[in-house]
Steps between C-alpha positions, in 0.01 A plus 500: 500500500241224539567224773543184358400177722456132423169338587414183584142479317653674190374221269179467666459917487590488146279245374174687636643835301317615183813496305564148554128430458563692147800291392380205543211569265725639278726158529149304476407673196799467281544110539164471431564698214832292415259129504190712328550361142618162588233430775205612244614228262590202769272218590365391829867345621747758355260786620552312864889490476490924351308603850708292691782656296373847555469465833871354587618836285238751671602354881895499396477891379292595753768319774699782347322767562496432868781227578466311884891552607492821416605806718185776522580881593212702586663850390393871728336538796 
């Protein structure tokens, strides 16, 4: 059976991963997707308040993805 420890720089080790690297493209891509049609048609101001939008959604489900108060396992060896 695998021996299961917490780690201090869990966040930190996870962020660097490929996987998280991957999701958070993947998170990135579908808001963008989500504001697409409505930022094509938006003038200078509206297009202004849809990245600033964008970007309050893509840094709230990426928080998820890798929340600070979390506990961190590194699992094996």
């Amino acid at each position: 059976m695998p021996e299961e420890r917490f780690i201090a720089d869990g966040r930190e080790r996870l962020m660097k991963s490929k996987g998280y690297s991957t999701a958070r493209a993947e998170v990135s891509a579908a808001v963008r997707a989500r504001y697409s049609e409505e930022l094509a048609s938006a003038g200078v101001f509206h297009r202004l308040v849809l990245r600033l939008r964008m970007e309050w959604e893509m840094a709230r489900e990426v928080a998820k993805l890798a929340p600070p108060g979390a506990l961190y396992l590194r699992v094996g060896r």
